[in-house]
N, C-alpha and C positions, 0 to 999 in steps of 0.2 A: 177430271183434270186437276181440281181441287186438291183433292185426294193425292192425287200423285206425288203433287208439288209440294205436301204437307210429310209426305213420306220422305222424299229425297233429302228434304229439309232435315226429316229426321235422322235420316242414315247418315247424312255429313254430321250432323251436331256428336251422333254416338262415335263415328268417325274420328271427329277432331277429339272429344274426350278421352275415347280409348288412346288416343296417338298423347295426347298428355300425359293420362298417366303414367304410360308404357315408356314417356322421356323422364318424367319425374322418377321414376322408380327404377330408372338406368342412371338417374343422375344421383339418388339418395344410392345406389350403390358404388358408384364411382366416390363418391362424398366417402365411405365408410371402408371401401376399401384401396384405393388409390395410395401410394409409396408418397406421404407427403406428412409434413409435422409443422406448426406452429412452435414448436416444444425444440427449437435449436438455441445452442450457447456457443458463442467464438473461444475459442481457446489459442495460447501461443506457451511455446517453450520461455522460461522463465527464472533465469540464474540467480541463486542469491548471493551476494559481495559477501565476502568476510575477509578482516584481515587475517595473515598468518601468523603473527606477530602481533601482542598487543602494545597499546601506546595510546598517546595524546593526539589527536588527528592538528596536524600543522597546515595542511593544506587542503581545501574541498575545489579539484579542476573541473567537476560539473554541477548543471543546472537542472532543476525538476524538469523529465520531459525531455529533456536534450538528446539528441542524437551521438552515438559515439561507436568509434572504429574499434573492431580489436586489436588490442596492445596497447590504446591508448589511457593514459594513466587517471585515474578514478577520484584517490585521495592517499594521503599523505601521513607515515607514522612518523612522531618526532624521531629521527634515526639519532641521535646523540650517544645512547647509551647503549646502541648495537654498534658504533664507533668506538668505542670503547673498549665495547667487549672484543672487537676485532683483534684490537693493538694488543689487549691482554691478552690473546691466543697464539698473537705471532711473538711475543715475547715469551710464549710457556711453549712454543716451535722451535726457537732458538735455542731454548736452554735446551730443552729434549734433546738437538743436535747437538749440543757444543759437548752432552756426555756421552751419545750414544760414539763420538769420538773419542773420547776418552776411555771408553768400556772396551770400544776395538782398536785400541790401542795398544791397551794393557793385553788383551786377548791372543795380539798378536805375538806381542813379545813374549810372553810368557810360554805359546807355544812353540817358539824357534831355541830356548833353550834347553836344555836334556833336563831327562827326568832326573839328577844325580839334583842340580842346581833346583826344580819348582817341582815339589809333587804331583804328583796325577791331581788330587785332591783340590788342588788352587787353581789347578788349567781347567777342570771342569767347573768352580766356581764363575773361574773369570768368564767362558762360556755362556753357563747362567746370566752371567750380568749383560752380557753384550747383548744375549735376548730380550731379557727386559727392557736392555735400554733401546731395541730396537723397539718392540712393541709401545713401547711409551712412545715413542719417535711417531709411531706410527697415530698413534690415540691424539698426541697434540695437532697433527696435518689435518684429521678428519676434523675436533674444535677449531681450527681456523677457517674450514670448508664452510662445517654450519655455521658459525658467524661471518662470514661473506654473504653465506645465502640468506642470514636473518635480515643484516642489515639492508639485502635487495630487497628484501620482501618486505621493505618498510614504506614502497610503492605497489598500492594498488593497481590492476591495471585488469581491462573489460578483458573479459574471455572469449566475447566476438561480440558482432557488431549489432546496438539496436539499442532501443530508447529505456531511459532513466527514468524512472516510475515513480513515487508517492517518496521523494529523496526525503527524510527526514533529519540524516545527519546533517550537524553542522561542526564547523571550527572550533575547536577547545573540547569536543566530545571526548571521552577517553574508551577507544575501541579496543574490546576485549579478544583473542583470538580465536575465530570458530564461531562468532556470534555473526550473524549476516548483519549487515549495517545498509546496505544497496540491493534494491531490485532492479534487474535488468531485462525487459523484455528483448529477443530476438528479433531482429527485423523480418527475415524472411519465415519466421516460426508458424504463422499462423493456420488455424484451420477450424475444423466444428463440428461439435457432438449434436448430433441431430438424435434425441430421445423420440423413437419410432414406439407405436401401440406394435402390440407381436401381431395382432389381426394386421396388418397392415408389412410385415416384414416377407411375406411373398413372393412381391412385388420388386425387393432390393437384392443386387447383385454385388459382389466387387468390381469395379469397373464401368458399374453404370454413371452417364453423365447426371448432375445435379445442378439444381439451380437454387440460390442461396438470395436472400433478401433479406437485408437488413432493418428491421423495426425502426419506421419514422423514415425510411430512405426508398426511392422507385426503382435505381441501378440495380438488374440482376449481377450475382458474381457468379459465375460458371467454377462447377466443383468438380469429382469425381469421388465416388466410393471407395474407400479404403477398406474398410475393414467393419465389420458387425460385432460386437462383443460377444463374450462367449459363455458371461454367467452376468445374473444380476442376484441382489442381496436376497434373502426369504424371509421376509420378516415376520410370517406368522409363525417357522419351525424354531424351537430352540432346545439344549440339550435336556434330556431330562434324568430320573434318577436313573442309575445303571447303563446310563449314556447311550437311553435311549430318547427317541425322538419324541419332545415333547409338544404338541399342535392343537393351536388355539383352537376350538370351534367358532366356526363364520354362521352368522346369524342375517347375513346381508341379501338381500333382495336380487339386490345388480353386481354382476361379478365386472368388475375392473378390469381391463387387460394391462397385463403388464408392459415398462417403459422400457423397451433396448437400447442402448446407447448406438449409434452408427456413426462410425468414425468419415468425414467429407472432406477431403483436402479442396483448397481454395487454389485452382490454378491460375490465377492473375486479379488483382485488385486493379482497379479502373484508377487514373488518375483525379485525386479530388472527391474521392473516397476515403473514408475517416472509417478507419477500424479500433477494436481496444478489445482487448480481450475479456469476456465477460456479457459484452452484446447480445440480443438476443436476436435470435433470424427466423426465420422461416424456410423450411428448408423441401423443394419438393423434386424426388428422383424419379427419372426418364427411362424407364427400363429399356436398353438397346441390346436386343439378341444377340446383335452381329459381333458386341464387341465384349461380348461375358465369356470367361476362360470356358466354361462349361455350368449345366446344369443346378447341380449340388451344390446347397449348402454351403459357404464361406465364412471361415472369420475373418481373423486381421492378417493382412498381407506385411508381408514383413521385408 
């Protein structure tokens, strides 16, 4: 009876051991292979301000940080001497008119008289002129155009809507044209490169749901897959002579798997959640059969 009970005893102990293992070594595979990265970064679309126009900035209407709409006005070029320039274009418009009246003037009268009284000679001249003076006519309307449109452009103004970032200009700066002076992140821009191991990209679909956590923070964000990238860099091939390939030899023990970038769109940020682009998350994908276009292979959905 001893015996027996010493046996039974032992068939559960190997029991339970085997049934450990056999979860340990389901879970060390879930662990290594499961759709899930530590290795995510938030990303947002991200305008840089330039003026069109350079100048003295006269006015700064935002704050580091600050929220602003599109259209609304950013900062401010001293417009004086695009004033200026106005007036002198509509002054060199007038004159252009006051002769291309004069040229068809002359053009006209000259061709209601007979050939006896003006040569062919002078009515084809006067001709000439009238064109000239129309195209001139024409060349001074467009100088008055671009100096309208310089001197609008002597306000800045957001190309849509979302927050002022690392503002470093200030008042009295003198902003050069094409130089970015303003970051603008997009409000609703956001989303996240989740750098997946390729052992690990199996598992991920376009379409599949994701679940997003932010480093320091418990709120999951509910994602979905966009898109897999379609190349990443090779940094051991590089060219070599006769532009052939020339390739380091690896001396390395343990072969690395390489990082994919997976594109996660963020569908709803929770209120009282602080996002910034640049964050780091954690990013782990739900693979749902039901809702994957099919099988094969995806990149980036467009």
């Amino acid at each position: 009876m001893k015996m027996l009970r010493n046996f039974l005893r032992f068939l559960v102990t190997l029991a339970v051991t085997g049934a450990a293992v056999w979860l340990g070594y389901r879970l060390w595979q879930h662990y290594l292979d499961s759709p899930w990265t530590r290795d995510g970064v938030v990303q947002a679309h991200i305008a840089d301000i330039a003026a069109d126009v350079p100048g003295r900035v006269v006015g700064l209407e935002v704050h580091d940080n600050e929220l602003v709409h599109q259209g609304q006005p950013l900062f401010r070029i001293d417009p004086e001497r695009y004033r200026i320039a106005l007036q002198a274009a509509r002054e060199q418009l007038e004159k252009a008119r006051e002769n291309l009246l004069l040229r068809r003037t002359q053009a006209d009268r000259r061709a209601m008289l007979g050939p006896d009284a003006v040569a062919g000679e002078h009515r084809e001249e006067s001709l000439l002129e009238e064109r000239a003076a129309e195209a001139a006519y024409r060349a001074a309307g467009a100088a008055v155009r671009l100096a309208r449109l310089n001197l609008h452009r002597t306000v800045i103004l957001a190309p849509a809507t979302g927050y002022v970032t690392s503002l470093r200009l200030r008042k009295g700066d003198y902003a050069l044209a094409g130089i970015p002076q303003i970051a603008l992140v997009e409000q609703h821009s956001f989303w996240v490169y989740g750098y997946f191991e390729q052992t690990r990209l199996s598992g991920v679909r376009i379409g599949d749901p994701a679940e997003i956590t932010l480093l320091g923070q418990k709120t999951r964000l509910d994602g979905r897959v966009q898109g897999i990238a379609a190349a990443v860099a090779d940094r051991e091939s590089h060219k070599g002579d006769r532009l052939v390939a020339s390739v380091r030899p690896a001396f390395n023990w343990v072969r690395l798997a390489a990082r994919v970038p997976v594109r996660v769109k963020i569908l709803r940020i929770p209120k009282g959640v602080h996002i910034s682009a640049g964050m780091i998350c954690t990013v782990v994908v739900r693979p749902d059969a039901k809702e994957r276009p099919h099988a094969g292979h995806q990149h980036q959905k467009t």
